[in-house]
C-alpha distance (Angstrom), angle and dihedral (degrees) to the residues before:
residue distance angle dihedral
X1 . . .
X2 3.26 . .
X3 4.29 93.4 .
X4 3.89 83.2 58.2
X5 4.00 97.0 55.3
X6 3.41 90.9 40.3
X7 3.93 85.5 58.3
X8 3.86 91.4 39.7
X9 3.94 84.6 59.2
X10 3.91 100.0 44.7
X11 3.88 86.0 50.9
X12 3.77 97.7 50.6
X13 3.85 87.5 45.5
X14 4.23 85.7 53.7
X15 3.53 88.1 44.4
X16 3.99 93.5 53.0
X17 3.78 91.6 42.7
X18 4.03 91.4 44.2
X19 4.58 83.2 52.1
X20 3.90 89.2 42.5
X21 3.84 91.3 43.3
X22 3.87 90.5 55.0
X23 3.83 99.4 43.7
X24 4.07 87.6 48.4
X25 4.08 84.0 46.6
X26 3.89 90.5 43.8
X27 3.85 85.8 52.3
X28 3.81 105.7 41.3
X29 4.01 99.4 35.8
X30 4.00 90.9 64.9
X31 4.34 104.4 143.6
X32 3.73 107.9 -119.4
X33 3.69 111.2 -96.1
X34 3.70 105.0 -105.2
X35 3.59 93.3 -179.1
X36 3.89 121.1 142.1
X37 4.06 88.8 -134.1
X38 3.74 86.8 53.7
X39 3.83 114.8 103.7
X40 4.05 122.0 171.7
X41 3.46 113.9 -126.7
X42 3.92 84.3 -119.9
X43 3.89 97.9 65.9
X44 4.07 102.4 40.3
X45 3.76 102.4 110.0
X46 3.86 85.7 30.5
X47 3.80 111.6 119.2
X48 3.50 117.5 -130.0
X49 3.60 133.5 -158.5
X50 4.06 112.7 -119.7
X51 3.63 116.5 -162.1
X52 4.13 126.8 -178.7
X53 3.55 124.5 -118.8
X54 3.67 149.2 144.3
X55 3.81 128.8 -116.8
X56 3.99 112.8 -106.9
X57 3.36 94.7 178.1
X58 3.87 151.8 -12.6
X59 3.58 136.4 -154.7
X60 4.20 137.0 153.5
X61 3.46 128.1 -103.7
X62 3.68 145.7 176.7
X63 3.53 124.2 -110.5
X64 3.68 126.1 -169.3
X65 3.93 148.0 89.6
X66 4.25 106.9 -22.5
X67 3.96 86.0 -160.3
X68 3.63 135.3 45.8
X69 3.43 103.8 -148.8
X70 3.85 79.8 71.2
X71 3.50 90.9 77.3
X72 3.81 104.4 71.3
X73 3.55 101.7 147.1
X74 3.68 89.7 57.2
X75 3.81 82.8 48.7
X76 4.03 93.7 48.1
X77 3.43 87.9 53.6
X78 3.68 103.1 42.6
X79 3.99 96.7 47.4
X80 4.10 91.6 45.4
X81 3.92 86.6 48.3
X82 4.06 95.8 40.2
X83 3.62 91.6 44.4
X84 3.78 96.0 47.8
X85 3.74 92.6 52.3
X86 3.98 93.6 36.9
X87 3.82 84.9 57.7
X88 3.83 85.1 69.2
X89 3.54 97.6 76.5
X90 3.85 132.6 54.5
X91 3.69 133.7 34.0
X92 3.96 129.3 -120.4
X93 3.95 103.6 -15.7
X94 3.74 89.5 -10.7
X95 4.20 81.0 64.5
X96 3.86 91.2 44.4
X97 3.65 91.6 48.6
X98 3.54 101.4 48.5
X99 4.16 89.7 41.3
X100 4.10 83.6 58.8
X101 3.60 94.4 40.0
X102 3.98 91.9 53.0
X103 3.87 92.5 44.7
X104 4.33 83.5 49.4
X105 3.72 95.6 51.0
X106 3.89 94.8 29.8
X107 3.87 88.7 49.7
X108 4.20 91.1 58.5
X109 3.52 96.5 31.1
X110 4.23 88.4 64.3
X111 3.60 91.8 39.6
X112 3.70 91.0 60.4
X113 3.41 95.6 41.3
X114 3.89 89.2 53.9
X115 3.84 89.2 48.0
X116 3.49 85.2 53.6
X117 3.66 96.4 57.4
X118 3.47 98.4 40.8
X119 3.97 90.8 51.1
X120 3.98 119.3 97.2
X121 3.59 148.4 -175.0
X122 3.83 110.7 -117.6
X123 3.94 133.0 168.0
X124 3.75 120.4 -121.3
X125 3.60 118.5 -148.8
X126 3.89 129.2 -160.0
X127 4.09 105.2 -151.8
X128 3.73 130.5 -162.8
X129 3.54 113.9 -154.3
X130 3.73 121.6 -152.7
X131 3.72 86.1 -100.8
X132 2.98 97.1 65.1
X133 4.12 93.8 -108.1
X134 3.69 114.2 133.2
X135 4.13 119.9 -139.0
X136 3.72 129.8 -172.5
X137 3.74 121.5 -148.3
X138 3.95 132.0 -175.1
X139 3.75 107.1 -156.8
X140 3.71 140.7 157.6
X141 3.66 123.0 -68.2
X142 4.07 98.1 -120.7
X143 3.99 88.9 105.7
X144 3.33 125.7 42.2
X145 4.29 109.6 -156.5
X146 3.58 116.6 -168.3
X147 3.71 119.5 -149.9
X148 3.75 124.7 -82.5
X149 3.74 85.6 26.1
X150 4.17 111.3 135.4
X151 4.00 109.8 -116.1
X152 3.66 145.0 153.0
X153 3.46 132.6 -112.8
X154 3.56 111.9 -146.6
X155 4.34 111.9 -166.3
X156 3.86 109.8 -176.3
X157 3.36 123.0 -150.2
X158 4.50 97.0 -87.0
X159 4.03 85.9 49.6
X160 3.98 91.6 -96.8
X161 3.92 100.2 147.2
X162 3.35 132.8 -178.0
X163 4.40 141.0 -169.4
X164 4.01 108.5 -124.6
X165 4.02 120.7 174.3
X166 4.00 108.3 -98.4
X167 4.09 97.2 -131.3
X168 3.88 85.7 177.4
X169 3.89 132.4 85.9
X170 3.72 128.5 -107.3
């Protein structure tokens, strides 16, 4: 009797830390706002340079991590969570085995799920510049530029750049 509450309290505790895991994943694996409205705090004061152009062409992309092992809180999470709950099962080695095998398959299963939320769609846009120079910039999906439409390119001072309408005249 006593071997089964014990249990029954280990497996609430895995359950807690699983829901506190996935709140604290929920919170930290936000995507980075890639938003043309978006400024840092860091670059507003900071002139930019603002070139014209016209849209040559448009497509949508995906923006997020390109590894997984870039996702270690997900991965924190997961393996604490998976190994907790894996620990349920099995006795001796069995116990030991299962423990690592939950803290494995916990440990990938959160860094997906953090890749997941950190991954976006985004549109890529192919720029002419009155020059003649072509640009290419990956930007956030709040406006939607269609090509041969007039715009300016606006490249701050650390290379962030960013597609705006160009309400002006040439």
């Amino acid at each position: 009797m006593f071997q089964i509450l014990k249990n029954k309290s280990v497996f609430s505790v895995g359950v807690q830390a699983l829901m506190a895991g996935s709140v604290a994943l929920l919170v930290s694996g936000c995507a980075r706002n890639i938003s043309p409205h978006a400024y840092s705090d860091a670059t507003v004061g900071e002139a930019t340079r603002t070139l014209r152009g016209t849209i040559v062409s448009v497509r949508t992309v995906q923006v997020g991590p390109d590894k997984l092992e870039n996702n270690l809180v997900g991965a924190g999470i997961g393996g604490v969570a998976g190994g907790v709950l894996g620990n349920q099962f099995g006795k001796g080695k069995g116990n030991l085995a299962t423990t690592a095998g939950g803290a494995i398959l916990g440990a990938l299963a959160g860094s997906y799920a953090e890749k997941e939320l950190k991954t976006q769609d985004a549109f890529e846009y192919v720029v002419q510049l009155q020059n003649g120079e072509m640009r290419t910039v990956v930007q956030g999906m709040d406006i939607r530029f269609n090509p041969g439409q007039r715009i300016l390119l606006m490249i701050g001072e650390r290379g962030r750049s960013r597609v705006v309408p160009d309400t002006g005249g040439y």
